[in-house]
C-alpha positions in Angstrom: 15.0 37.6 -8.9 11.8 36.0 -10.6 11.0 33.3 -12.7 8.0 32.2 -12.1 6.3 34.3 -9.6 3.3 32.6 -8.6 4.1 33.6 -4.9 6.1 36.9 -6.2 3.0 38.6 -8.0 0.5 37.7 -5.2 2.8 39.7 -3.1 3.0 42.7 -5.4 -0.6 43.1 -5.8 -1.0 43.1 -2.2 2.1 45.5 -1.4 3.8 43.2 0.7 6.5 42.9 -1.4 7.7 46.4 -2.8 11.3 45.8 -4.7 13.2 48.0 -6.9 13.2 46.1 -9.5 12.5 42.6 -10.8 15.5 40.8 -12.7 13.7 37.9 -14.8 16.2 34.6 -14.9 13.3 32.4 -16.4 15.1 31.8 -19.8 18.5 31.1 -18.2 18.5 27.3 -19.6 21.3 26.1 -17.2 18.9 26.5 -14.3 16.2 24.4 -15.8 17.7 21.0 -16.8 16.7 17.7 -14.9 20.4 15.6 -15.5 22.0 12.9 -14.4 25.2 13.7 -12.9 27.2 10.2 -11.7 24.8 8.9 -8.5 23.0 11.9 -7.9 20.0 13.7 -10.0 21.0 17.5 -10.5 17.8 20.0 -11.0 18.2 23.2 -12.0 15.9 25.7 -9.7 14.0 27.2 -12.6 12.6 24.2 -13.7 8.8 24.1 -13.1 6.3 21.6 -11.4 5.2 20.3 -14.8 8.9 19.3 -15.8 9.1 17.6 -12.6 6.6 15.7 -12.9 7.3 14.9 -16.3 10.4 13.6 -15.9 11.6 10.5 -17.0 14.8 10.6 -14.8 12.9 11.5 -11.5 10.0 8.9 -11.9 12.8 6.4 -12.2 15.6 7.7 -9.8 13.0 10.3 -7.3 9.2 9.6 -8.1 8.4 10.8 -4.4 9.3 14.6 -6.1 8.0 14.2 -9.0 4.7 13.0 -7.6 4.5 15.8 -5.4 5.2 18.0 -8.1 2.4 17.0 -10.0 -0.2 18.2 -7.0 1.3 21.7 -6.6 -1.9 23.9 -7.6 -3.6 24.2 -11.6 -2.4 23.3 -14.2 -1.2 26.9 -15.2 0.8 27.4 -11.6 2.6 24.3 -12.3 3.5 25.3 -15.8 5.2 28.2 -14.5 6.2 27.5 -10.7 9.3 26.5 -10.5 11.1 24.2 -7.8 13.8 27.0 -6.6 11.1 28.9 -5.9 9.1 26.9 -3.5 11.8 25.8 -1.9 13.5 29.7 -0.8 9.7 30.9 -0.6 10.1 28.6 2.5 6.6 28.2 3.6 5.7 25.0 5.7 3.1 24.4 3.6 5.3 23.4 0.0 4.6 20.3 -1.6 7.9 20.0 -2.4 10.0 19.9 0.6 8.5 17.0 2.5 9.9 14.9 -0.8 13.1 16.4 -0.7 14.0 15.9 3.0 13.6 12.3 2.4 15.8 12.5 -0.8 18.2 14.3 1.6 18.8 16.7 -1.2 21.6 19.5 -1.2 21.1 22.9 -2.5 23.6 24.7 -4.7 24.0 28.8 -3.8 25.6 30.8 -5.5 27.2 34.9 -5.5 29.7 36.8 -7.6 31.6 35.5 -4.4 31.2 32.1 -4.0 29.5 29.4 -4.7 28.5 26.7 -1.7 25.9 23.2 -1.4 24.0 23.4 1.6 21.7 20.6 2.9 18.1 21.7 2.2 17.4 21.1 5.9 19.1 24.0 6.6 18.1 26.3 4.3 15.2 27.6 6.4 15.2 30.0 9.4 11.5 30.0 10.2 8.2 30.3 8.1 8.5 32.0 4.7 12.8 32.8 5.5 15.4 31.3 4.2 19.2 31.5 5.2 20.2 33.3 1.6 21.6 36.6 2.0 20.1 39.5 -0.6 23.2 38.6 -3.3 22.6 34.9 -3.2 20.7 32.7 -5.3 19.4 29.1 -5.0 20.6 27.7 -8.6 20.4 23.9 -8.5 19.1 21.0 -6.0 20.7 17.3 -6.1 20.2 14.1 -4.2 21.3 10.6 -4.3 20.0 8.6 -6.5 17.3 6.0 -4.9 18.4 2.7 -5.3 16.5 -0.7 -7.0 14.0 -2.0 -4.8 13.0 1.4 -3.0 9.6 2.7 -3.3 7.7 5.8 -2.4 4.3 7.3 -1.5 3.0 10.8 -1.2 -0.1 12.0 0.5 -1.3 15.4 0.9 -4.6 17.0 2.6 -6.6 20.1 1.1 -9.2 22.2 1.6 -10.6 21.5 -1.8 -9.2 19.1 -4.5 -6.7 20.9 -6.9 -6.0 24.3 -6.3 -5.2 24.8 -2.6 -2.6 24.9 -0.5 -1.8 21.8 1.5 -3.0 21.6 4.9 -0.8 18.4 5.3 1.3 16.3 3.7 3.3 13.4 4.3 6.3 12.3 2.2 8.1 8.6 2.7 10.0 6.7 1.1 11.3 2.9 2.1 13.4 -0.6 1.2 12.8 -3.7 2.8 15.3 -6.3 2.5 14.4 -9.8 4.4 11.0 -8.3 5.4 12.4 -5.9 7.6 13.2 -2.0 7.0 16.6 -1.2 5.3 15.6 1.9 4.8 12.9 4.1 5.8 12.5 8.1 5.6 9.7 10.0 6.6 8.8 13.8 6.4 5.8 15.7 6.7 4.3 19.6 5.8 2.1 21.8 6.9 3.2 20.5 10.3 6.3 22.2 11.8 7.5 25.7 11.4 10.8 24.7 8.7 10.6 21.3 7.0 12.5 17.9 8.7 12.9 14.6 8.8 11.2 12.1 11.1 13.8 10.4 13.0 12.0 9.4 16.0 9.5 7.2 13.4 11.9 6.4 11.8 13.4 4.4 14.2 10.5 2.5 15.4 10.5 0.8 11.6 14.3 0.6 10.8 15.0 -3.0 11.1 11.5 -4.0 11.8 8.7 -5.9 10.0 6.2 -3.5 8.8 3.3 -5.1 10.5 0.0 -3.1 11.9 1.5 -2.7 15.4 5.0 -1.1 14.3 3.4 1.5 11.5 0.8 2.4 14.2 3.6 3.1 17.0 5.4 5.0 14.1 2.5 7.3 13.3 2.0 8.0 17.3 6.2 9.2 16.8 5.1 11.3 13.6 2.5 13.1 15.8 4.5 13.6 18.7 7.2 14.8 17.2 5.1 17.4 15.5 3.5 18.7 19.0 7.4 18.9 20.5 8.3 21.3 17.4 4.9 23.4 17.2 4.0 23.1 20.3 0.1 22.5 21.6 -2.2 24.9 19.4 -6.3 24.9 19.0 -5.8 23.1 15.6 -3.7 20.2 17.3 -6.5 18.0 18.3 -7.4 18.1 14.2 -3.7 17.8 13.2 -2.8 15.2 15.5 -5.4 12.0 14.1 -5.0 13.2 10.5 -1.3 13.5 10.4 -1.2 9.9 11.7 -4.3 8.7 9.4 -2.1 10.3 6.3 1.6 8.9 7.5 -0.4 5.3 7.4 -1.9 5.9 4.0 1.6 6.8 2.4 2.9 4.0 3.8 0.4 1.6 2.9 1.1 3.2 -0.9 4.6 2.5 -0.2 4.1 -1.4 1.1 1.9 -2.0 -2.4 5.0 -0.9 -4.5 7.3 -3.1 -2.7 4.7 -6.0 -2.7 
C-alpha cells in the first residue's frame, strides 16, 4: 500500500524495499477526514502533515499533534506525508508518536477479515516494525478529546532547522487544577527503541506544584527511564542532558499556556 511514500520511494531507489506491486489508496477520501466523532477526534491515516496541522478541530481538541505535524520535514513532505504512514513506518525517530502517546490514541486496523482498535502503544515491535500482518492496514487513529483548561508543548532537536529527522523530541501535555497537576503526560522520541509514555515522570508531578525542584526531579525520571529501555550507549552522555534540557523547555511552554 502507498499514499504518500516519502519513506516508501526512498526505499525503492535504494532496493531495500522490492514489492510486487504498489496499490495507491491516496484518493480514498474516507481515510483522510479529520471529524469529530462524540468525545473523541477520528483521523483518517491518509491524511497528511499539512492537514494536521491545519486543522481547526486538532488545534482546539489535540494542538500537541497538530504542532508536531507542522515540523515533520519541507513543506513538500508534509503536503504529501501522511499520518498512517509515519506511524506503521515505526521509526523512533517520528514526530508524530511522542504526541499521540500522550493523546493515548487508538488505532483502527482493518482486513477483508476483521476489523480491530489497538492502542498505538502497541502497535510497534521494535524499530521500523509494526505488529500489522501483510493483509492489514492502519485506516484511522482516535483519541479523547482534551478537555478545557489543558495545554500542550512540543519540542524537538535537529541536525539542522527544517528538513531533518529528529534527533529528539519531547511531547507533554498537562492540567493543573488548585496549582497542583491533574493531569500530566509525557513522551519522548528519538529515545527508546518503540514509542511510550513516561510514567515514572509522570508521577513525580501528578498532584504536585510545578515548582523548579519537582520539574527538575521529573526530567532526572525522563532520562533514566530512557537509559533502562536503551540501555548505556556512546551517545548517552549527549542524550541524557539534552533530553532533560528539552522535557524542561516543553514544559515551561506548557506552564505559559496555563498561566
Amino acid at each position: 500500500m502507498i499514499a504518500g511514500g516519502t519513506d516508501m520511494v526512498i526505499g525503492l531507489r535504494n532496493g531495500s524495499l522490492r514489492p510486487r506491486c504498489l496499490v495507491d489508496i491516496t484518493r480514498i477520501e474516507e481515510i483522510r477526514k479529520i471529524e469529530e466523532e462524540g468525545d473523541c477526534i477520528s483521523i483518517g491515516a491518509g491524511a497528511t502533515h499539512s492537514n494536521l496541522a491545519s486543522s481547526p478541530l486538532l488545534h482546539r481538541f489535540g494542538r500537541v499533534l497538530s504542532v508536531a505535524a507542522s515540523s515533520v520535514g519541507s513543506p513538500q513532505i508534509r503536503n504529501l506525508g501522511t499520518l498512517g504512514g509515519n506511524i506503521v513506518n515505526a521509526s523512533p525517530a517520528a514526530d508524530t508518536l511522542p504526541s499521540l502517546m500522550v493523546l493515548d490514541a487508538v488505532g483502527r486496523v482493518a482486513s477483508i477479515r476483521e476489523e480491530r482498535d489497538i492502542p498505538l502503544v502497541q502497535l510497534f515491535n521494535r524499530p521500523y516494525q509494526s505488529i500489522l500482518k501483510p493483509f492489514e492496514i492502519l485506516t484511522h487513529v482516535r483519541f479523547p478529546k482534551l478537555p478545557a483548561g489543558t495545554r500542550s508543548g512540543f519540542i524537538r532537536l535537529a541536525r539542522r532547522e527544517a528538513m531533518a529527522v529528529a534527533r529528539m523530541s519531547v511531547a507533554v501535555i498537562a492540567r493543573l487544577e488548585g496549582g497542583r497537576f491533574q493531569d500530566i503526560r509525557i513522551s519522548a522520541g528519538s529515545v527508546t527503541p518503540t514509542p511510550h509514555r513516561m510514567s515514572e515522570a509522570e508521577a513525580v508531578l501528578k498532584e504536585r506544584a510545578p515548582d523548579e525542584e519537582s520539574l527538575r526531579l521529573a526530567a532526572r525520571r525522563v532520562s533514566d527511564t530512557i537509559v533502562r529501555w536503551s540501555g548505556v550507549r556512546p551517545s548517552t552522555s549527549y542524550k541524557v542532558p539534552v533530553i532533560e534540557a528539552l522535557f524542561l523547555r516543553a514544559m515551561r511552554e506548557v506552564l505559559e499556556g496555563l498561566g
